[in-house]
N, CA, C and O atoms as a MOPAC input file, in Angstrom:
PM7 MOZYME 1SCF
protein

 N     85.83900 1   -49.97400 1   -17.57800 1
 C     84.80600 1   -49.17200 1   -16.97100 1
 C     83.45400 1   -49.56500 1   -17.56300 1
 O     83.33300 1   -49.64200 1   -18.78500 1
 N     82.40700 1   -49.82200 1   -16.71900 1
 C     81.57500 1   -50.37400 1   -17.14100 1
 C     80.37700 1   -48.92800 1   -17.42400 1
 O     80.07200 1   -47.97800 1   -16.70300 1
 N     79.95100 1   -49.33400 1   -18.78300 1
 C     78.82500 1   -48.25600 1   -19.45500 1
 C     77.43800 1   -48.51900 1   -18.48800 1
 O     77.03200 1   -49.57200 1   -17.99800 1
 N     76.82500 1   -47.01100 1   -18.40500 1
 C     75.71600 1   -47.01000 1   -17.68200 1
 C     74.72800 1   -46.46800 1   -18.42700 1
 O     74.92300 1   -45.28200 1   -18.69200 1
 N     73.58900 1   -47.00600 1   -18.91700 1
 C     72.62900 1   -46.63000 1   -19.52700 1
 C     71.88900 1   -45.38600 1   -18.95200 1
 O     71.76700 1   -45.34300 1   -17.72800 1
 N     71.54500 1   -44.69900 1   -19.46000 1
 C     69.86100 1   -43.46000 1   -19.03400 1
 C     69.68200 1   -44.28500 1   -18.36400 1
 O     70.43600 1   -44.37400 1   -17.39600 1
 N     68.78500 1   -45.12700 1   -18.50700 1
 C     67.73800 1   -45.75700 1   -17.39100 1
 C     68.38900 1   -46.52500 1   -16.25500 1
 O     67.56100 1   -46.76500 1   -15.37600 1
 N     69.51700 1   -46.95500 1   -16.00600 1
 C     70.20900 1   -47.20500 1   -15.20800 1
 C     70.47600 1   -45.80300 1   -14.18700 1
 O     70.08600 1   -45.86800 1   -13.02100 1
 N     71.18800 1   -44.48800 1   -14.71400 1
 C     71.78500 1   -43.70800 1   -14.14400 1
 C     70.06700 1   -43.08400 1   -13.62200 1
 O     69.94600 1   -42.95400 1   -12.40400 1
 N     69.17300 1   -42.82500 1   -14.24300 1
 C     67.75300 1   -42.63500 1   -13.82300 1
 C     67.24400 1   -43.05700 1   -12.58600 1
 O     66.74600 1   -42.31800 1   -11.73700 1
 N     67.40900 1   -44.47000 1   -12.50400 1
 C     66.76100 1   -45.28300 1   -11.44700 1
 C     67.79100 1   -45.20900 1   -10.58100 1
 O     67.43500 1   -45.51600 1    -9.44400 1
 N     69.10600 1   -44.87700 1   -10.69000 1
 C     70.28100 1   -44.64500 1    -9.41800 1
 C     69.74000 1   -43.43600 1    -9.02400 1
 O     69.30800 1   -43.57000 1    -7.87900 1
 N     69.54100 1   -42.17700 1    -9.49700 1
 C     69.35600 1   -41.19500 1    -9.11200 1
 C     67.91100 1   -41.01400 1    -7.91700 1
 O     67.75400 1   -40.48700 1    -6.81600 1
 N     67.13500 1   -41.71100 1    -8.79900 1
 C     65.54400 1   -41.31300 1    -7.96700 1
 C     65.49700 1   -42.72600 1    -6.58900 1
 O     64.54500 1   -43.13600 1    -5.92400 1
 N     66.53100 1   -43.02100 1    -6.59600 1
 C     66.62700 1   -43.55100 1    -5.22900 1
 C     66.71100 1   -42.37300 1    -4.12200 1
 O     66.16200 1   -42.54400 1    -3.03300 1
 N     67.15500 1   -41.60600 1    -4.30900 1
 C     67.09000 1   -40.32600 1    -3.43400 1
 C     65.78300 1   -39.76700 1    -3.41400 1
 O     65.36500 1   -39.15100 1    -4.39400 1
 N     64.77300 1   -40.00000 1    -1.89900 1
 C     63.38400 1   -40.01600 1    -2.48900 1
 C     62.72400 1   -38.16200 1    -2.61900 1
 O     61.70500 1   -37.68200 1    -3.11500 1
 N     63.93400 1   -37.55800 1    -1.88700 1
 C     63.81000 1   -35.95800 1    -2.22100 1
 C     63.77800 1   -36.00800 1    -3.33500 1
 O     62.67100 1   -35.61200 1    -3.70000 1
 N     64.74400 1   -36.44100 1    -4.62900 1
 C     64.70200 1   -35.96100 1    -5.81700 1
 C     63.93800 1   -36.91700 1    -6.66900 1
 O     63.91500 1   -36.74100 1    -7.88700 1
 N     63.34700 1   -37.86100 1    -6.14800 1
 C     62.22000 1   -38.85900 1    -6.66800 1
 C     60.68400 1   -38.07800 1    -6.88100 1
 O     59.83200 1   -37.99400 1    -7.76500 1
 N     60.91600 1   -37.54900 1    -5.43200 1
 C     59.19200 1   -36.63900 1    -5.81500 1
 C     59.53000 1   -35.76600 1    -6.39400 1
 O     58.57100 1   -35.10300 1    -6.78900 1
 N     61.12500 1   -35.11500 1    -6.87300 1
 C     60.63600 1   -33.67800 1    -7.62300 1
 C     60.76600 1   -34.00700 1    -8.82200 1
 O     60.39200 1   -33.21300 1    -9.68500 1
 N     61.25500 1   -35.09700 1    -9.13700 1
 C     61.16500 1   -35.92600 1   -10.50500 1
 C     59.59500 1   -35.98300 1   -11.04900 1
 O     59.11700 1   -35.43000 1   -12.03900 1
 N     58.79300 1   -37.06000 1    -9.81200 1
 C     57.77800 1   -36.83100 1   -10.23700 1
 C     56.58400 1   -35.96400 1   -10.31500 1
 O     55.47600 1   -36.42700 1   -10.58700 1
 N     56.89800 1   -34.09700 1    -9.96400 1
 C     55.92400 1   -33.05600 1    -9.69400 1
 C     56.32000 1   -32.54100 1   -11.02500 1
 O     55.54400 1   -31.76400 1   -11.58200 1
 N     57.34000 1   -32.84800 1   -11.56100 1
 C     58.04700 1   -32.13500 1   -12.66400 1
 C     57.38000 1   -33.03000 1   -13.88000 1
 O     56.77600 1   -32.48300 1   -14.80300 1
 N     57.52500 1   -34.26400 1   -13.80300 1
 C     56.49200 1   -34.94900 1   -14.89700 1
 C     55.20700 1   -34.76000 1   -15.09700 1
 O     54.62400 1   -35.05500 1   -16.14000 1
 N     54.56200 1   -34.12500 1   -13.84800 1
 C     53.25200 1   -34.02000 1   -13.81000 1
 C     53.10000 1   -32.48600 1   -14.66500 1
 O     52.34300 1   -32.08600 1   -15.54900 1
 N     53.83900 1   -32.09300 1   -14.16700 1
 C     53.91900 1   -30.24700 1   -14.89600 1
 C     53.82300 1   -30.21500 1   -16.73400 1
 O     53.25300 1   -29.61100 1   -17.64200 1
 N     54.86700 1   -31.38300 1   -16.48400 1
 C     55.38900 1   -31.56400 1   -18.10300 1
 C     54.25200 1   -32.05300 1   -18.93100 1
 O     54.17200 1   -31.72500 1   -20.11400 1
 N     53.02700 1   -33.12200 1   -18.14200 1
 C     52.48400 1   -33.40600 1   -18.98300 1
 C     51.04900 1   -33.04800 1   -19.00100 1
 O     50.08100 1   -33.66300 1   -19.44800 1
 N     51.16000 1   -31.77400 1   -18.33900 1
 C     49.80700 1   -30.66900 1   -18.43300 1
 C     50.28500 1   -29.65400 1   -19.45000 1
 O     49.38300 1   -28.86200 1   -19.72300 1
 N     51.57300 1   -29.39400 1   -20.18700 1
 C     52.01400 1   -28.69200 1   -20.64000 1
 C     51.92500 1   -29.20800 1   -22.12700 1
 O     51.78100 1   -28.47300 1   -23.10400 1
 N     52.03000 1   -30.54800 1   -22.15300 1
 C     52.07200 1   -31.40700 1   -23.20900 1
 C     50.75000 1   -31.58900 1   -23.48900 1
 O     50.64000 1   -31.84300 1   -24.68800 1
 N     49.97400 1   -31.57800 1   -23.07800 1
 C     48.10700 1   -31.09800 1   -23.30500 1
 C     48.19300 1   -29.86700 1   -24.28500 1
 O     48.19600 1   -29.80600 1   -25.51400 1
 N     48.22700 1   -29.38300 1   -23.78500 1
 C     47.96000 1   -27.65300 1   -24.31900 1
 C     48.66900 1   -27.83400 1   -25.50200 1
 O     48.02600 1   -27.62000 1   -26.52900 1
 N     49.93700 1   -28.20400 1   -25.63000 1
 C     50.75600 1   -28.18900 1   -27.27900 1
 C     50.14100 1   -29.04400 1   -28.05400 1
 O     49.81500 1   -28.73200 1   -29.19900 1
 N     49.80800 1   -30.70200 1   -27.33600 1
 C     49.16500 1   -31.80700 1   -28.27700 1
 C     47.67600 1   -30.68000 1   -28.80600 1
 O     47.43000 1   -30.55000 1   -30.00500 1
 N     47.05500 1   -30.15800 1   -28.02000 1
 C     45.52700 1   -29.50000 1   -28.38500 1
 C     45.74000 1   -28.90100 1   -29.46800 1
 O     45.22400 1   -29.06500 1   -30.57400 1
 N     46.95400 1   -27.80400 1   -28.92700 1
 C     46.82900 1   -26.64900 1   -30.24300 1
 C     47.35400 1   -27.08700 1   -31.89100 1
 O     46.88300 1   -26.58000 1   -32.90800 1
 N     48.44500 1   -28.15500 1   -31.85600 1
 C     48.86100 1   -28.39300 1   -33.02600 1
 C     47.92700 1   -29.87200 1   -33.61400 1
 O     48.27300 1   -30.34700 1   -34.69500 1
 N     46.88300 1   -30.45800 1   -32.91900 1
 C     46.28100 1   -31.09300 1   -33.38800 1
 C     45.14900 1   -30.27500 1   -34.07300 1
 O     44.57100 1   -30.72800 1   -35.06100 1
 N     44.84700 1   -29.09100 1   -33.54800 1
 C     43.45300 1   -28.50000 1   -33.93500 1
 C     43.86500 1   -27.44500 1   -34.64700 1
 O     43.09000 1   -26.50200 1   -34.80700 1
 N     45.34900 1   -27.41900 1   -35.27900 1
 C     46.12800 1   -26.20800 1   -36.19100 1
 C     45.77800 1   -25.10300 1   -35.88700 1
 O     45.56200 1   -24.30600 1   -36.80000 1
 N     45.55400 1   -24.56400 1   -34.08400 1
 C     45.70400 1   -23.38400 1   -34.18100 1
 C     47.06500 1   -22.83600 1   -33.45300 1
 O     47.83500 1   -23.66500 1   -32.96900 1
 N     47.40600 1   -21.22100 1   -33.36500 1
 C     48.05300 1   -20.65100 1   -33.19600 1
 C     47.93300 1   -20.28200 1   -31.52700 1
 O     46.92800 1   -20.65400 1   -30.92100 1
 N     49.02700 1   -19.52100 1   -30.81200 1
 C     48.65400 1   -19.10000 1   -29.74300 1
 C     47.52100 1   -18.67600 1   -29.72100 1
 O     46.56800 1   -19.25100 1   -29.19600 1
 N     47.48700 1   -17.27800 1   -30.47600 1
 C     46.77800 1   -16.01600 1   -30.45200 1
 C     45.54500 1   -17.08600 1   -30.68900 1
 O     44.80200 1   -16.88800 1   -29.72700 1
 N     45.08800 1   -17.91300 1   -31.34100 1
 C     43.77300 1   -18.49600 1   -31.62400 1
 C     43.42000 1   -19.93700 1   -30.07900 1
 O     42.32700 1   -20.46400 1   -29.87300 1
 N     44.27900 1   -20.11400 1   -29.55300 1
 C     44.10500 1   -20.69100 1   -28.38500 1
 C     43.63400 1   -19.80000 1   -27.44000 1
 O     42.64700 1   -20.13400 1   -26.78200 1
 N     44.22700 1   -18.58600 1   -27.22600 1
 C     44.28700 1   -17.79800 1   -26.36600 1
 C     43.17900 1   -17.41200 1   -26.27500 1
 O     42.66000 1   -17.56500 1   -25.16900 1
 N     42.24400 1   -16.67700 1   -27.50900 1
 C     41.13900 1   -16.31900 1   -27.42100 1
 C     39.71100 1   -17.05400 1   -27.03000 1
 O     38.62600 1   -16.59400 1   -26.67300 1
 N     40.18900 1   -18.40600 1   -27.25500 1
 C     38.97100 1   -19.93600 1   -27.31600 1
 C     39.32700 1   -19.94300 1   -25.50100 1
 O     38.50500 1   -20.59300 1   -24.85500 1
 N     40.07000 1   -19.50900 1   -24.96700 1
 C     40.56300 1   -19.83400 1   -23.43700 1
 C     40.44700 1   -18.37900 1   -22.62600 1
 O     40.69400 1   -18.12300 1   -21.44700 1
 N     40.08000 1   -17.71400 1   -23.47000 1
 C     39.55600 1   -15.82700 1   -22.63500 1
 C     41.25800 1   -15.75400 1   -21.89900 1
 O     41.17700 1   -15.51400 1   -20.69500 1
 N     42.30900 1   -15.86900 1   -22.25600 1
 C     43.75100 1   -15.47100 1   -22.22900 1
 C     44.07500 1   -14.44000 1   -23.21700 1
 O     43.26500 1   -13.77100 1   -23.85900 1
 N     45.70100 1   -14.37500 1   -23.27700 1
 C     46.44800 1   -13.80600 1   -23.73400 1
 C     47.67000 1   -14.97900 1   -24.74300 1
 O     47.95200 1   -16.15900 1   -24.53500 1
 N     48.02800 1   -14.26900 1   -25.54900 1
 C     49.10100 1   -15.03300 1   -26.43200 1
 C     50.14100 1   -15.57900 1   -25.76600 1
 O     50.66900 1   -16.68500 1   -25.87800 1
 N     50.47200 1   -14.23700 1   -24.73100 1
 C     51.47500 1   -14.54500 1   -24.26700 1
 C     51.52700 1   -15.19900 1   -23.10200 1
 O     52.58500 1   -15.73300 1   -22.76900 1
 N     50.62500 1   -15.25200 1   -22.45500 1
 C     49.82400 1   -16.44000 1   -21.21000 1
 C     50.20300 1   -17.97900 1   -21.65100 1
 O     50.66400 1   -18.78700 1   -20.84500 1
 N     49.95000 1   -18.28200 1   -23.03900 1
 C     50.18800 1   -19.37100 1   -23.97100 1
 C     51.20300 1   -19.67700 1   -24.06400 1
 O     51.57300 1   -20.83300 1   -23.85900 1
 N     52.26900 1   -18.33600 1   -24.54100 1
 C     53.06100 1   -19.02600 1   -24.53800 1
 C     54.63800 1   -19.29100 1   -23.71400 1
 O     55.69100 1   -19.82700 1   -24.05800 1
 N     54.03000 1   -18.42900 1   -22.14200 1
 C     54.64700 1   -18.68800 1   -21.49700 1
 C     54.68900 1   -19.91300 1   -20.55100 1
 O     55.64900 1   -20.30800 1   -19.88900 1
 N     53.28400 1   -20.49500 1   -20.64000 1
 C     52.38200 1   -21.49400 1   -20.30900 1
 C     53.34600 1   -22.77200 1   -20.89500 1
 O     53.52900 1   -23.72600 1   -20.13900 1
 N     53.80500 1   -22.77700 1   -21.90800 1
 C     54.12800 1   -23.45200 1   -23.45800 1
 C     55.41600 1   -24.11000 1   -22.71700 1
 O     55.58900 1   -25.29900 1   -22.45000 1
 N     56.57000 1   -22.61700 1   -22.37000 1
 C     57.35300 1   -23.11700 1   -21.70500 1
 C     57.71700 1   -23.13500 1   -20.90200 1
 O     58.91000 1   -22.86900 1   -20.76000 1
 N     56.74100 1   -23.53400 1   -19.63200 1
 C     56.85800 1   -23.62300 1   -18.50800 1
 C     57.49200 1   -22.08100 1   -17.53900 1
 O     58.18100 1   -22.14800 1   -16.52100 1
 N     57.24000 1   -21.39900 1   -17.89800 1
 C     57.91200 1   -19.72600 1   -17.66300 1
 C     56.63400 1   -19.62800 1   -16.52500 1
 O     56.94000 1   -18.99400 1   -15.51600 1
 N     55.31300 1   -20.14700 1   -16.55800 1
 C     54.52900 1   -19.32600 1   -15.13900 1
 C     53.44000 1   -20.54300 1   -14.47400 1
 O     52.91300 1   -21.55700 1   -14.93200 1
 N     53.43200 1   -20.07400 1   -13.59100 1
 C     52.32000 1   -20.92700 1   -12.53500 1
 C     50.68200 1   -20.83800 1   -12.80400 1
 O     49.92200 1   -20.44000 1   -11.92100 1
 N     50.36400 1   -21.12100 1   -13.70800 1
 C     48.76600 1   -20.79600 1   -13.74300 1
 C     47.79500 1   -20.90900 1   -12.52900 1
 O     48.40200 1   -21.34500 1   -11.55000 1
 N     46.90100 1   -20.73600 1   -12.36100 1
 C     46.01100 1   -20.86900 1   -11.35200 1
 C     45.36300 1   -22.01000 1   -11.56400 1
 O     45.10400 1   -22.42100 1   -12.69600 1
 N     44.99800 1   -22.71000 1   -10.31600 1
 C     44.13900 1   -23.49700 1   -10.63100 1
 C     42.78900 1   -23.79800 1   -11.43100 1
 O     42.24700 1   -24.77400 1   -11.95100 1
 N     42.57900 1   -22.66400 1   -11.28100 1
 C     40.63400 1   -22.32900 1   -12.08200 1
 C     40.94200 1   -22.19800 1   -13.65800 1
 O     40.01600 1   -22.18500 1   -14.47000 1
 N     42.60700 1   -22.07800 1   -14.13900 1
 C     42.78900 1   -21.11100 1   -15.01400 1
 C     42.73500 1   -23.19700 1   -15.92900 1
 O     42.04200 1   -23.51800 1   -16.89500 1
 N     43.59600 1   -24.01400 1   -15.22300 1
 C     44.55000 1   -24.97700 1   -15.39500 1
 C     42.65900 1   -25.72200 1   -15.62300 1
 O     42.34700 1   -25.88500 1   -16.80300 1
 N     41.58400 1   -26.10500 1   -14.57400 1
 C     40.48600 1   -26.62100 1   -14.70700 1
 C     39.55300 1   -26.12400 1   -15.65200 1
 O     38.81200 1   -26.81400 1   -16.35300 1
 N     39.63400 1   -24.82200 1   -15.63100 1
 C     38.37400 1   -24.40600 1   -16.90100 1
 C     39.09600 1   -24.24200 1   -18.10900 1
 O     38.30400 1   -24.22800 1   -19.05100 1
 N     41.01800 1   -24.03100 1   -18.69700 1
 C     41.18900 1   -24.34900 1   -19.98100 1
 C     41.00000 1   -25.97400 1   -19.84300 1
 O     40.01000 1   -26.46100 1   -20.38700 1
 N     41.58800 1   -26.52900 1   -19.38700 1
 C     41.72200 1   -28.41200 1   -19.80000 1
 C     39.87700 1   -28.55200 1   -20.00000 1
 O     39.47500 1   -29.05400 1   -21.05000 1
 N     39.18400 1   -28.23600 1   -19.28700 1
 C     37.66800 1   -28.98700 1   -19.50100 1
 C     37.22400 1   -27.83900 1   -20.87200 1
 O     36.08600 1   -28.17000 1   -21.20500 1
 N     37.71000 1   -26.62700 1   -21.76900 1
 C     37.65000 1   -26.34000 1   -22.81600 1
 C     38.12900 1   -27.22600 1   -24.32700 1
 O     37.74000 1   -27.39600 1   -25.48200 1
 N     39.20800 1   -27.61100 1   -23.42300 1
 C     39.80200 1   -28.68300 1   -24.67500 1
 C     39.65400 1   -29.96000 1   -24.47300 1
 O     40.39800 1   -30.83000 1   -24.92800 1
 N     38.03500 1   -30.25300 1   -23.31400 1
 C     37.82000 1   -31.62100 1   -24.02500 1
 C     38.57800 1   -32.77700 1   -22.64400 1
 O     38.66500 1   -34.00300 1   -22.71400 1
 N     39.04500 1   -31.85400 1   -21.45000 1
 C     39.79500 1   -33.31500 1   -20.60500 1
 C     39.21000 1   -32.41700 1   -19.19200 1
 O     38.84100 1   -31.24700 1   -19.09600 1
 N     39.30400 1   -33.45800 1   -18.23300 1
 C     38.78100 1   -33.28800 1   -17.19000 1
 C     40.16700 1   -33.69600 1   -16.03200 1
 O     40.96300 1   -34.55100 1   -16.42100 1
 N     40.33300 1   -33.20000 1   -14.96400 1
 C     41.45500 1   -33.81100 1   -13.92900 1
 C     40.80900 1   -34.72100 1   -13.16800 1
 O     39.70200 1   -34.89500 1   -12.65800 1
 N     41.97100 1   -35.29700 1   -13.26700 1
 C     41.41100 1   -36.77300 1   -12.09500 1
 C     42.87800 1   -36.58100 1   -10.95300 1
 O     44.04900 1   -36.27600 1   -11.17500 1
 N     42.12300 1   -36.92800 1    -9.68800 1
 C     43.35000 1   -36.82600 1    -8.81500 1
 C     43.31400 1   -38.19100 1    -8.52400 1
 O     42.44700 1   -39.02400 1    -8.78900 1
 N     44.71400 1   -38.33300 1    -7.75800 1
 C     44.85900 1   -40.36400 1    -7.19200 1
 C     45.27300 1   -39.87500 1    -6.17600 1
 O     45.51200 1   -38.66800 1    -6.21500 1
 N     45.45700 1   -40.45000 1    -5.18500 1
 C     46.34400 1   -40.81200 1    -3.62100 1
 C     47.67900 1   -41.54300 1    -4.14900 1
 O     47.87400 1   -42.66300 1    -4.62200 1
 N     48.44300 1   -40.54400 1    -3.89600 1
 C     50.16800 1   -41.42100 1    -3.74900 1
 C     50.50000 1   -41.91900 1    -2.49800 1
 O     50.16500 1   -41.42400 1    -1.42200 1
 N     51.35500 1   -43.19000 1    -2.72400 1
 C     51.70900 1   -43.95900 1    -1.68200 1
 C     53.14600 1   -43.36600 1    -1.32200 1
 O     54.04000 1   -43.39800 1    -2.16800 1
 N     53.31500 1   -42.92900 1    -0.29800 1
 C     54.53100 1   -42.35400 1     0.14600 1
 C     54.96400 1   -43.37600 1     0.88100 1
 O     56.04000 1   -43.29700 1     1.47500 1

């Protein structure tokens, strides 16, 4: 029986182009989420001290943290341009 690597069984999978784009809406999620954690533990603060620099809640943070809620857009543009990043959109080729 022949062994199949991650990245083998990966690239079999996202041939299915339904679960290709939710692959990639889910990376995109992941790495707006990965902002907010890289920010706070680079700049050693705490929720509660994010929260307040972002006119939130702790728990906004840290449900935010793990993916538990949908922020708003205004919420997602005016924290990221607080900590310093701006969104850029692209055109995907479907």
């Amino acid at each position: 029986m022949k062994k199949t690597s991650m990245s083998d069984w990966k690239n079999e999978i996202l041939k299915d182009s339904e679960l290709a784009e939710k692959f990639e809406k889910e990376k995109a999620i992941m790495k707006v989420i990965s902002i907010f954690l890289t920010y706070r533990k680079e700049n050693n603060l705490t929720q509660t001290e994010l929260s307040k620099k972002l006119g939130t809640t702790q728990q906004a943070i840290s449900r935010l943290e793990k993916n538990l809620i949908n922020p708003s857009l205004e919420f997602l543009v005016n924290s990221l341009y607080e900590m310093g990043y701006e969104i850029s959109i692209n055109k995907i080729k479907k």
